[in-house]
N, C-alpha and C positions, 0 to 999 in steps of 0.2 A: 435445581434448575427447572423454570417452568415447560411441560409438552410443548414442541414447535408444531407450528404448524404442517398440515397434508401436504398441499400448494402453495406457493411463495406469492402467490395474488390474496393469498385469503389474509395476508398482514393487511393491505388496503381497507378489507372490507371488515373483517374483524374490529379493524381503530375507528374504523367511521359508527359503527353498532357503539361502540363504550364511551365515546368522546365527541359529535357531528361536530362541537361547534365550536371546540380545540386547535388549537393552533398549530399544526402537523409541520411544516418544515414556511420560513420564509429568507427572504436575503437584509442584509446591511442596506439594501439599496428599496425597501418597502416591497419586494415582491409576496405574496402569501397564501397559504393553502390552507384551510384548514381541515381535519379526516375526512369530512364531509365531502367536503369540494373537490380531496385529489381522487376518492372513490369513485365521484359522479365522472370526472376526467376521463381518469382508467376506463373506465365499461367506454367511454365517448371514443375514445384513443384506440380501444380494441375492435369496436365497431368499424372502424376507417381499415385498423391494417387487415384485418378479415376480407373484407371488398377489395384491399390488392391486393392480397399474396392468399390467400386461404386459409389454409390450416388443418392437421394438427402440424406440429416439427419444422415451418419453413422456419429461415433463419433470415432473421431483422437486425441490423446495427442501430444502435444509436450512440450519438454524439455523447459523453459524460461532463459535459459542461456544470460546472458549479452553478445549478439553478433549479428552481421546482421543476420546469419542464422536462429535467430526464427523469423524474421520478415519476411525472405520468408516463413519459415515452417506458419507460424499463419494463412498469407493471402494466400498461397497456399492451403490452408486446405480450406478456406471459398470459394474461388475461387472455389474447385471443389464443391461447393454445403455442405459441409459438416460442422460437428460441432465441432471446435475446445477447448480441456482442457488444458489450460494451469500448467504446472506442477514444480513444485519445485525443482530443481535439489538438495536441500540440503537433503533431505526427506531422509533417509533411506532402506534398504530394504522393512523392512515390509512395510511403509506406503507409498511405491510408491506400491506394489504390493496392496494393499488395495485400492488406491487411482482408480490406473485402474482398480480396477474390478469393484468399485462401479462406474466408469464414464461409463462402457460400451464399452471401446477403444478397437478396432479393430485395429489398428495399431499406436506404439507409435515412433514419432520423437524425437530420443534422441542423447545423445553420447554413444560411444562405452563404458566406463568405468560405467555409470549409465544402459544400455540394461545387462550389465553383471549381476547385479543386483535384475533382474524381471524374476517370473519363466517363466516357458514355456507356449506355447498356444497363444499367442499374440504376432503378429510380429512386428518388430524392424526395420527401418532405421538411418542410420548416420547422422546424422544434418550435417555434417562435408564432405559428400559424394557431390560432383559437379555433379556428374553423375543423383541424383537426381532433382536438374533443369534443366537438358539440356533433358530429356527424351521427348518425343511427341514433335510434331508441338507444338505452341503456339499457330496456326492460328485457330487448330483444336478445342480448349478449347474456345478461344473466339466467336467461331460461333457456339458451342452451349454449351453453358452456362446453369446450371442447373436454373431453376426457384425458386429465393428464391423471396422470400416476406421480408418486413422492420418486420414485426410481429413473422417470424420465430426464431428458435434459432439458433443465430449464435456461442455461448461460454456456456460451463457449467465451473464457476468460484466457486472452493471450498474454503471456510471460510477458516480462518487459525485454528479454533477448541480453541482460546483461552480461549473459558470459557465452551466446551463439546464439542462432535464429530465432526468433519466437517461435514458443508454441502455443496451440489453439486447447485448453483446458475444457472438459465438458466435465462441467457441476451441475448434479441433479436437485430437482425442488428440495430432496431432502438433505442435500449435502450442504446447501444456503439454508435452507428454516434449520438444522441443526446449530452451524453457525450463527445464526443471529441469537436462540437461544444461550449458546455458550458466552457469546460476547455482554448482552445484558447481564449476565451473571458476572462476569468478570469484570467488569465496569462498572455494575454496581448501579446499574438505570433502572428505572419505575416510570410513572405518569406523571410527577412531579420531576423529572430532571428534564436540563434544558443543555442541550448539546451544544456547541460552538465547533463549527467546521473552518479551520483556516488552512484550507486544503487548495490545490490550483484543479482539479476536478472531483467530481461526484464520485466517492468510490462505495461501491455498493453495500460494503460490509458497513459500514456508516448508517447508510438510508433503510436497509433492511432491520441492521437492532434497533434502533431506534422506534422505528415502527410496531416493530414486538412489542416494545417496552411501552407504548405509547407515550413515549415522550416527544417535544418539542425539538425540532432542528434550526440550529441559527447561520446561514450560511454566510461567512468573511470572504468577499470578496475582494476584499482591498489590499494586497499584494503588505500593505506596507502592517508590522506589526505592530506598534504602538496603537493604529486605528484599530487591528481585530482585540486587543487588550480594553481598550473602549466599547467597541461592539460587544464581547463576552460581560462587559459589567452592566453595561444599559440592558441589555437582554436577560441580566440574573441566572448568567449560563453556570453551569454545579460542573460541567463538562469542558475542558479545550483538547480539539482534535488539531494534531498538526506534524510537521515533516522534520527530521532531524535538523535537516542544513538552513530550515527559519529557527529551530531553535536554539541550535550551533549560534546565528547572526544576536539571535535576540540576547545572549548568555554575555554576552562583549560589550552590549552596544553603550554608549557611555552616558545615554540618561537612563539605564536601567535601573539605578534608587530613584526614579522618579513614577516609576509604572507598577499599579498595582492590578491585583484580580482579587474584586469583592468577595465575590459570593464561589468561585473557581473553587470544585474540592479536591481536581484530581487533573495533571498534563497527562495525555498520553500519546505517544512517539511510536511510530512504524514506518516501514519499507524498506529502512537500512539502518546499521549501528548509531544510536545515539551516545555522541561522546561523553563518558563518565566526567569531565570538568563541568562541561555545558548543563547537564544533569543537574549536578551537585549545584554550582551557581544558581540556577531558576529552584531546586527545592528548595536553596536555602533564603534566599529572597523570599518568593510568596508564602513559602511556612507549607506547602502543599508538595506532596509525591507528584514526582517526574517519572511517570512509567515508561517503558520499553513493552514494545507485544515482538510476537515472531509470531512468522505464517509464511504461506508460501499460497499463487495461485492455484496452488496441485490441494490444497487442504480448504480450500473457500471463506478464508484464508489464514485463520487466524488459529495456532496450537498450543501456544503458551501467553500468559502477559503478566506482566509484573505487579506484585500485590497490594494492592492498598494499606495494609495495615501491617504487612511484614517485608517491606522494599528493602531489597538489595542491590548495590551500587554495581551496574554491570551487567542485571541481569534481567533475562527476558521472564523470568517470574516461574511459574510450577505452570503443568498444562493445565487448559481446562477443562471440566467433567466430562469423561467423555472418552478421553483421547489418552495414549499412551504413547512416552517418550524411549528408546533407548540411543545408547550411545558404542557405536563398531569400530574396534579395530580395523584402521584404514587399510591393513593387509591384509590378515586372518578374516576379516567379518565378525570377531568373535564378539560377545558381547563385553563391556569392559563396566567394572563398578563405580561408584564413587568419585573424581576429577580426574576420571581417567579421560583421556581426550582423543577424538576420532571424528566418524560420520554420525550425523544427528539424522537417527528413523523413527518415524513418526507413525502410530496408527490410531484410528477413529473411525466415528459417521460422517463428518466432513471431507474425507478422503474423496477425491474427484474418480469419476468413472472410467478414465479414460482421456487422453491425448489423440485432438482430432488425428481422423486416416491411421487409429490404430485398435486393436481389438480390444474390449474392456478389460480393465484389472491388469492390461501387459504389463504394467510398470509398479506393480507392485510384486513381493515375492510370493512364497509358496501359504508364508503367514500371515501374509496382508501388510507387513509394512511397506512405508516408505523413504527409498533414501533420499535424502535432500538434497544431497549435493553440499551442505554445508558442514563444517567442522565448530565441533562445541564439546563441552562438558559437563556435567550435571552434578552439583553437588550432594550432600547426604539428607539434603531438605528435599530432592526433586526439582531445584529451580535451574534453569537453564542457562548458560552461559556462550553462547555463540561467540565464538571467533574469528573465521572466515568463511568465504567458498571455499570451495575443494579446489576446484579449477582457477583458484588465484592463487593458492598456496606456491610455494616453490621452497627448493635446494639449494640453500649458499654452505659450501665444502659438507656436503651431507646431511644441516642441519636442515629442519622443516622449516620456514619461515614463511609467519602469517603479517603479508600488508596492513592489514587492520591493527594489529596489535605495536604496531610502529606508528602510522595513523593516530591512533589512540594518544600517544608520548607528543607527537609532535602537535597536534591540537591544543596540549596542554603547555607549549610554550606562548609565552605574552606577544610577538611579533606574528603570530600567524592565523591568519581567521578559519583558514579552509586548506584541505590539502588531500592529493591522493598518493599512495605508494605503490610503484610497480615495479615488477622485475626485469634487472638489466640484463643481458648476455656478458658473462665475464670469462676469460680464458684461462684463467685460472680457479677460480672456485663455482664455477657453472654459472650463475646467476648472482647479483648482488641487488640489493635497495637503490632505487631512485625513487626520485619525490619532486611534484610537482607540487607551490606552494601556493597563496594565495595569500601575499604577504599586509601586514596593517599599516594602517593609511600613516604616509612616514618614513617606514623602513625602507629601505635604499637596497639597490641591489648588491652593496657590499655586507651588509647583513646577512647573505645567504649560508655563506662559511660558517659563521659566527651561528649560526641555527641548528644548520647538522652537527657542530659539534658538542652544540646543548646537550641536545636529543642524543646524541650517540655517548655522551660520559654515561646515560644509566642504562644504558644496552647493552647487553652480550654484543662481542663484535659480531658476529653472526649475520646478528639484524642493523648493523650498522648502516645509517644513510651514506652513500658512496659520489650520490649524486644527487645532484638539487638545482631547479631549475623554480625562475617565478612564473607566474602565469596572474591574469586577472579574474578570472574565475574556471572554478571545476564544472565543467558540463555535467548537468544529470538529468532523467528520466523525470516526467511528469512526480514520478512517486518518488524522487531522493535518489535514486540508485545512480553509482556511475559503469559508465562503459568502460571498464578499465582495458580492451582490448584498443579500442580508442584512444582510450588517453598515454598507451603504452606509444603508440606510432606519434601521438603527438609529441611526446617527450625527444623519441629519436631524431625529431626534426628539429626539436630544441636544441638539443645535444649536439647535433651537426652543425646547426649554425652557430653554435659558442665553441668550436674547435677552429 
């Protein structure tokens, strides 16, 4: 694995020195940058948020909209010394103004249609304004540079809140340049690869290896996939980045012998379990590994991903350099060997500093790991097998039962595109299986019987579906994840109105 970088702005300036007149990231829709241009941005960009907020340590938001302008706005921000939050354009009123208050942001880089949004008090630039990088000298920024440190905080990265409030993560310069290094490694990028994003925003761990790597970024903005399958071939992308529940859609869709990826050498899949059919389907069509990564915003983000030349079906892959995996007895703590299955704890340099409004390292133990919160198992290879959260798991008559690993069964039945499983309240065995489905175009709501009992002849009754409800679609989080505290109370409502 190549040295990462000091400071997480030196990727900018670094790629513009080996490559000015390379093609550093552009969109499906002709937008473009190339090292050169997004260098000269950055120092333009840093110059601007210096004259309003100062520096070193203020805290700046920006918008993560799928476009080059957050990639100046990210590294302009870190550029002038400061700390950048990246934000969710899907977010809402309320919880973008929640979001900034709890980050502390003095000034948020957005779009005009989302700054309309946020009350007042905290000021607003256009992502979308040119006038913002052209402000100040460049020369002036680069000859004095605020003094950051690898150990300082360069991002507060908020959780998505899947399973209770968001938290505000503080990753340091060196906790992102670790991770971008590890991820080039494990991906497999150089100066010759051409990434494909078909992402619904800019997630950093994307823009920053890539930058390392100085490879090329192809940003699909066009929701639909057939077109980013198009985009990745015109573009000669060796890369497709993208989200389980497009490629859950793409694995079904019924002109899929008709869609190829030219030059594509590798899918790879994060934010939440990619289902082993859906996998297997798109490996077996394009002839190319369907990867799986695991990470968490507490690790920056990325500690394991599945391996290009030794892929196993289901699995998040072996960590990468760097990092060490074990696996806890959910009672004892104790450590457990070989498929034994428990809490998955994580330790590394991409380990986050600390959880805003709490003292560094609280949230790790006395040996520096970290628990996740998630339950997995690790075979005799080292490769990782995630199962669920912790906090989804539940008790039907004493047995553990994991949502996912039901989820997993009923995706792989022919009537059903999408689906979550949550725990019911039962009076007799505590808790049992419900499942909200997201049935194919067709299936009738008398089909839904006829579905749970597919699924439930190859189950333990344990994990039997009890209950089954249709829905038109699973709500999730910008990044794939769903709310399953959400989708539990939706179900109840279901459930009431079909009594």
């Amino acid at each position: 694995m190549r040295e990462p970088v000091t400071r997480l702005d030196d990727l900018t300036r670094r790629a513009a020195a080996a490559d000015p007149d390379g093609v550093c990231v552009r969109t499906d829709r002709g937008d473009a940058l190339t090292f050169a241009e997004l260098e000269r941005r950055v120092s333009g960009c840093a110059a601007r948020i210096r004259s309003l907020v100062g520096g070193p340590g203020a805290v700046v938001a920006v918008t993560s909209v799928l476009h080059p302008d957050f990639a100046v706005a990210y590294f302009g921000t870190l550029r002038a010394g400061n700390v950048v939050v990246p934000v969710n354009p899907m977010l809402r009123a309320k919880g973008l103004a929640e979001l900034v208050a709890a980050s502390g942001a003095r000034l948020v880089l957005t779009t005009p249609e989302i700054a309309e949004q946020l009350p007042g008090g905290v000021p607003t630039l256009d992502l979308g304004d040119r006038a913002l990088w052209d402000s100040g000298p460049p020369a002036d920024v680069l000859a004095d540079l605020p003094a950051v440190g690898p150990d300082d905080v360069a991002s507060v990265h908020f959780t998505s809140g899947t399973t209770g409030e968001p938290k505000g993560v503080r990753q340091t310069h060196r906790n992102l340049a670790v991770n971008a290094a590890q991820t080039v490694y494990a991906h497999g990028l150089d100066a010759g690869s051409v990434t494909l994003n078909h992402l619904p925003t800019y997630h950093p761990m994307h823009l920053n290896s890539a930058l390392f790597a100085g490879a090329e970024q192809v940003l699909a903005t066009d929701p639909d996939l057939a077109a980013s399958l198009r985009t990745a071939n015109e573009a000669r992308a060796t890369r497709y980045y993208s989200l389980p529940m497009r490629l859950s859609r793409l694995a079904v869709r019924a002109d899929l012998p008709d869609l190829r990826l030219e030059t594509v050498e590798a899918v790879f899949s994060g934010g939440s379990a990619l289902p082993v059919p859906a996998a297997r389907a798109l490996s077996e069509h394009f002839g190319i590994p369907v990867l799986q990564g695991y990470g968490l915003a507490e690790t920056a983000p990325m500690t394991h991903c599945g391996s290009r030349t030794r892929p196993k079906e289901g699995s998040c892959g072996p960590p990468v350099p760097g990092t060490e995996c074990r696996i806890v007895d959910l009672t004892t703590g104790r450590a457990l060997g070989p498929g034994g299955r428990g809490e998955i704890q994580v330790r590394g340099p991409q380990l986050m500093r600390g959880y805003l409004g709490e003292p560094d390292g609280a949230a790790l133990d006395a040996e520096g790991w970290f628990a996740t919160g998630d339950v997995g198992q690790v075979d005799e290879d080292g490769y990782l097998f995630v199962v669920d959260r912790l906090k989804d798991v539940f008790k039907c008559d004493n047995w553990l039962v994991s949502p996912q690993e039901i989820e997993r069964v009923l995706l792989g039945h022919p009537d059903v595109v999408d689906c979550v499983v949550v725990d019911h309240p039962d009076e007799f065995s505590g808790a049992v299986a419900a499942a909200l489905v997201v049935p194919r175009d067709g299936t009738g709501p008398e089909a839904l019987g006829a579905i749970a009992s597919d699924v439930n002849s190859g189950l333990p009754y344990y994990q039997h579906v009890r209950h089954i409800r249709a829905v038109d679609e699973i709500a999730r989080s910008g990044g794939g994840k769903v709310r399953r505290q959400d989708l539990r109370r939706l179900f109840e409502i279901l459930l009431t109105a079909g009594d």
